[in-house]
Residue frames as qw, qx, qy, qz and C-alpha x, y, z in Angstrom:
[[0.356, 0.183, 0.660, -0.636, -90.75, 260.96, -127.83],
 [0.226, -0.030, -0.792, -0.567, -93.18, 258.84, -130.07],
 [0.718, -0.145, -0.097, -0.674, -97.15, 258.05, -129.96],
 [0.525, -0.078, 0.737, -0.418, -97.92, 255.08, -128.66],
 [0.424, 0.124, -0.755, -0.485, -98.22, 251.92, -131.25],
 [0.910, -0.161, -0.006, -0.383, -100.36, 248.95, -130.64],
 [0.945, -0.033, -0.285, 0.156, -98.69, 246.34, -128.83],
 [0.241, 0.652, -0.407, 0.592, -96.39, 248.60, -127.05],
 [0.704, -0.354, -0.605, 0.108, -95.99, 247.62, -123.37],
 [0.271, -0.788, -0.263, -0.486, -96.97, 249.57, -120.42],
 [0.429, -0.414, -0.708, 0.379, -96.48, 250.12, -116.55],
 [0.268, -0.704, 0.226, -0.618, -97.30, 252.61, -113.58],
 [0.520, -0.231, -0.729, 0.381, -96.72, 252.48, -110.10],
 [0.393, -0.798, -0.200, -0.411, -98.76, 253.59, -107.33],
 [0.461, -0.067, -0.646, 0.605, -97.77, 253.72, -103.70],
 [0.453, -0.753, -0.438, -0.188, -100.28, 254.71, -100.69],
 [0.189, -0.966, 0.147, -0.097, -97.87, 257.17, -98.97],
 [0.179, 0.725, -0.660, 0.078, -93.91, 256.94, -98.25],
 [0.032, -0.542, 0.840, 0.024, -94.57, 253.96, -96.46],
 [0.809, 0.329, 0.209, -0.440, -96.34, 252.13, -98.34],
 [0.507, -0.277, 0.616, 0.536, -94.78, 249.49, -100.61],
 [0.438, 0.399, -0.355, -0.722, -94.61, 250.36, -104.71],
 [0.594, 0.240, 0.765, -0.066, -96.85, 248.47, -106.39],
 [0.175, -0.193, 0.766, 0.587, -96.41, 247.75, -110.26],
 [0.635, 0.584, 0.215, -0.457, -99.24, 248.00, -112.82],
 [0.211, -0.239, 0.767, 0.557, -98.18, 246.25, -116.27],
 [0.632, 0.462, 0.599, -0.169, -100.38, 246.26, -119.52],
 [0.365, 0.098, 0.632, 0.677, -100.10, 246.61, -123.40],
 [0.295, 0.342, -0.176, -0.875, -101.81, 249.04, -126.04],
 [0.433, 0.141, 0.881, 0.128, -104.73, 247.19, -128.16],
 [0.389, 0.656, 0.429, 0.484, -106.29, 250.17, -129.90],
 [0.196, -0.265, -0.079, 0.941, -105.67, 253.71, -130.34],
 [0.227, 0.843, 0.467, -0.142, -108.08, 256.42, -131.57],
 [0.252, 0.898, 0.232, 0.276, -107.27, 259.95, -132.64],
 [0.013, -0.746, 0.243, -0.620, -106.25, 260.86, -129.66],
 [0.569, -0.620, 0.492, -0.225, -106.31, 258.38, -126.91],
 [0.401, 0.272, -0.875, -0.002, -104.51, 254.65, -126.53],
 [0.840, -0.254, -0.070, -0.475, -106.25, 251.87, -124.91],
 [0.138, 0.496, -0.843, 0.158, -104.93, 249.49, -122.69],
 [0.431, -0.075, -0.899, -0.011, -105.49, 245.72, -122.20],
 [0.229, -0.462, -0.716, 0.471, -107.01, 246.55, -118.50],
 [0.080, 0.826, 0.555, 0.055, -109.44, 249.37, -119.87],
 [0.224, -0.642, -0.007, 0.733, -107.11, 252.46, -118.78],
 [0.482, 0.768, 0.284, 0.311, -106.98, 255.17, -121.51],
 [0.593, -0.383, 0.005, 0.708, -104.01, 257.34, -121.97],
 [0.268, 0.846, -0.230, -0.400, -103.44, 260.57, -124.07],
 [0.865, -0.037, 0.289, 0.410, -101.51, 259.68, -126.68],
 [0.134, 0.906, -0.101, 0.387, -99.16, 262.61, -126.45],
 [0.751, -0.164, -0.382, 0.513, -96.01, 261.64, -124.79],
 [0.019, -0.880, 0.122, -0.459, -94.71, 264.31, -122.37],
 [0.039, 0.483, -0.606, 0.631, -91.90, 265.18, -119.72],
 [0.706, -0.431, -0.560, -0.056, -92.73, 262.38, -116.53],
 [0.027, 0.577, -0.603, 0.551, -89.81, 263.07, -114.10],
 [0.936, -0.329, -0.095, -0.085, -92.32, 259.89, -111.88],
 [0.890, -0.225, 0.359, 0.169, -90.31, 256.98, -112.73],
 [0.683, 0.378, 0.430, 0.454, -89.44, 257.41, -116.37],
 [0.279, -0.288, 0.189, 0.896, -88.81, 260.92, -118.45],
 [0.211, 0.048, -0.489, -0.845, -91.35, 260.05, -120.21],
 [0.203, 0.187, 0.796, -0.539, -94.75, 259.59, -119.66],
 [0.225, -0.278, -0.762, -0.540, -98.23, 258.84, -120.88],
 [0.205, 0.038, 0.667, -0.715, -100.92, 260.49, -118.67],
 [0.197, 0.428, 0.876, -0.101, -104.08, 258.40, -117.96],
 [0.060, 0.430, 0.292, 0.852, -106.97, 260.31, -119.29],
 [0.448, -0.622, -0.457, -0.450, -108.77, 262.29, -116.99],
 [0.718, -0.654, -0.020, 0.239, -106.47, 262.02, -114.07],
 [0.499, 0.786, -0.276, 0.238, -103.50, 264.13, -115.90],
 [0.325, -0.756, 0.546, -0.160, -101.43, 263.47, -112.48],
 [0.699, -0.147, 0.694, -0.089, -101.32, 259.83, -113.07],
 [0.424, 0.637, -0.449, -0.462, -98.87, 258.41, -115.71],
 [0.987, 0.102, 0.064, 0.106, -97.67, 255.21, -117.81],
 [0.041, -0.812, 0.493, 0.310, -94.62, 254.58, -118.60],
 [0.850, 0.324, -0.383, -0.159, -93.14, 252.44, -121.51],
 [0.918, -0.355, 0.169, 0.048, -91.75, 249.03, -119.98],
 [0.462, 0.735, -0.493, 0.051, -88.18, 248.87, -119.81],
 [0.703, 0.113, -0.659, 0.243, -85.75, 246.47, -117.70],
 [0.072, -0.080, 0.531, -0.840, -84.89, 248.62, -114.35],
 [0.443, -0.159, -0.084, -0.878, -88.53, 248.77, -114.62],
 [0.872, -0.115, -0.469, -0.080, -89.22, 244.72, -114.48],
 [0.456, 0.288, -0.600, 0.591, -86.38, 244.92, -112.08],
 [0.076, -0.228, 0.397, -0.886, -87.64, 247.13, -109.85],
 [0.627, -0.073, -0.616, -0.471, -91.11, 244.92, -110.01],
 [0.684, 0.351, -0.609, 0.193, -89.59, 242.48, -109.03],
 [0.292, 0.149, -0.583, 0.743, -87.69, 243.53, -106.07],
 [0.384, -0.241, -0.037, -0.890, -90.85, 245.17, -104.92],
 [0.863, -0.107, -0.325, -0.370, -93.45, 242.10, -105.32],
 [0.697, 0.149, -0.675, 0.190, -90.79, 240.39, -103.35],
 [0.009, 0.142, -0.481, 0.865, -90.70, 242.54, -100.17],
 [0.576, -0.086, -0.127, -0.803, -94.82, 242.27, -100.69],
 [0.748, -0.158, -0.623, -0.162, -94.65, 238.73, -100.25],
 [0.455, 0.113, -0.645, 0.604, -92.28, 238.91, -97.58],
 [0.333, -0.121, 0.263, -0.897, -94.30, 241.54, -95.41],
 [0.737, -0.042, -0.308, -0.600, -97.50, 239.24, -96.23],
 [0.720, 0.165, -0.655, 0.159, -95.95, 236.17, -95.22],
 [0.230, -0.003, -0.565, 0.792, -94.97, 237.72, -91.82],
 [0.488, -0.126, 0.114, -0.856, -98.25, 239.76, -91.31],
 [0.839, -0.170, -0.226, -0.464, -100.06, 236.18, -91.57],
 [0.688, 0.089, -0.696, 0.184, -97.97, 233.73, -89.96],
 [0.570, -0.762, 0.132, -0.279, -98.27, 233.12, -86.52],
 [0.496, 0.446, -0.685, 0.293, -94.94, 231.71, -84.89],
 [0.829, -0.457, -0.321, 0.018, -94.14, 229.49, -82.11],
 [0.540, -0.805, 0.187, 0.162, -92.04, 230.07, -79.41],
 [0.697, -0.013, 0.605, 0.385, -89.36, 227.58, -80.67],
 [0.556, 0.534, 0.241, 0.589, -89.28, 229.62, -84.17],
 [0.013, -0.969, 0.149, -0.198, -89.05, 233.12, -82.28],
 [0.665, -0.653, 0.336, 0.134, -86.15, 231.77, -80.47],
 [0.623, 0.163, 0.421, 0.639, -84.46, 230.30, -83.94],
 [0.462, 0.749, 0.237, 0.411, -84.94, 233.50, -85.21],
 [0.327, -0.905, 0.266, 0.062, -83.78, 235.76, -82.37],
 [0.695, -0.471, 0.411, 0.355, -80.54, 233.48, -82.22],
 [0.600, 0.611, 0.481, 0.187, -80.15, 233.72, -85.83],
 [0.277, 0.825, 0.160, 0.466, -80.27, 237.45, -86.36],
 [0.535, -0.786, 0.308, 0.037, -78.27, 237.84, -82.99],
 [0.785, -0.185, 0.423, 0.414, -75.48, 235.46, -84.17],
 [0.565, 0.466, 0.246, 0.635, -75.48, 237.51, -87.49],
 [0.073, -0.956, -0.088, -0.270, -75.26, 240.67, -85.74],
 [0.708, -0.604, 0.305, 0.203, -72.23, 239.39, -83.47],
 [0.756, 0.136, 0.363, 0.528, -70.05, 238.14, -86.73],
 [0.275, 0.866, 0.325, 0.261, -70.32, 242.07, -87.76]]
């Protein structure tokens, strides 16, 4: 468990109860003090790595809000992003679209015709 360098690279995720979707925070160290690290989007962290159990094992907690860590960026982590931001569009996409008959009906048959081949 190491301090926190400049240029090291960040995330957190929030989520507005269970069903809420996670939503991804990403940002980088740019200066460090004594005692805290600074990130690109103003946050300030301890720098004093400790036990996360969040997302990560490790964790970097914000200052002032000790419940509410970083964690250093790793792959699963972009992954999981990812997958996320995608489900966000998807939900978004649906929440604005209005459909015509003629597309509820391609979709019903659709997701009926793949539910028959099962």
């Amino acid at each position: 468990m190491d301090d926190l360098k400049i240029g090291d690279k960040l995330y957190n995720v929030e989520q507005n109860g269970f069903n809420d979707f996670a939503r991804y925070s990403f940002s980088e160290v740019t200066s460090l003090t004594e005692t805290l690290a600074v990130l690109k989007n103003g946050i300030r962290l301890i720098n004093r790595p400790k036990q996360s159990y969040i997302m990560e094992d490790v964790g970097y907690s914000v200052s002032r809000k000790k419940g509410t860590h970083w964690h250093i960026v790793s792959l699963k982590a972009i992954r999981n992003a990812q997958i996320e931001n995608e489900k966000i569009e998807i939900h978004d996409w649906f929440a604005s679209k209005q459909f015509t008959l003629n597309e509820k009906q391609q979709i019903y048959l659709l997701l009926n015709t793949n539910k028959e081949d099962q």
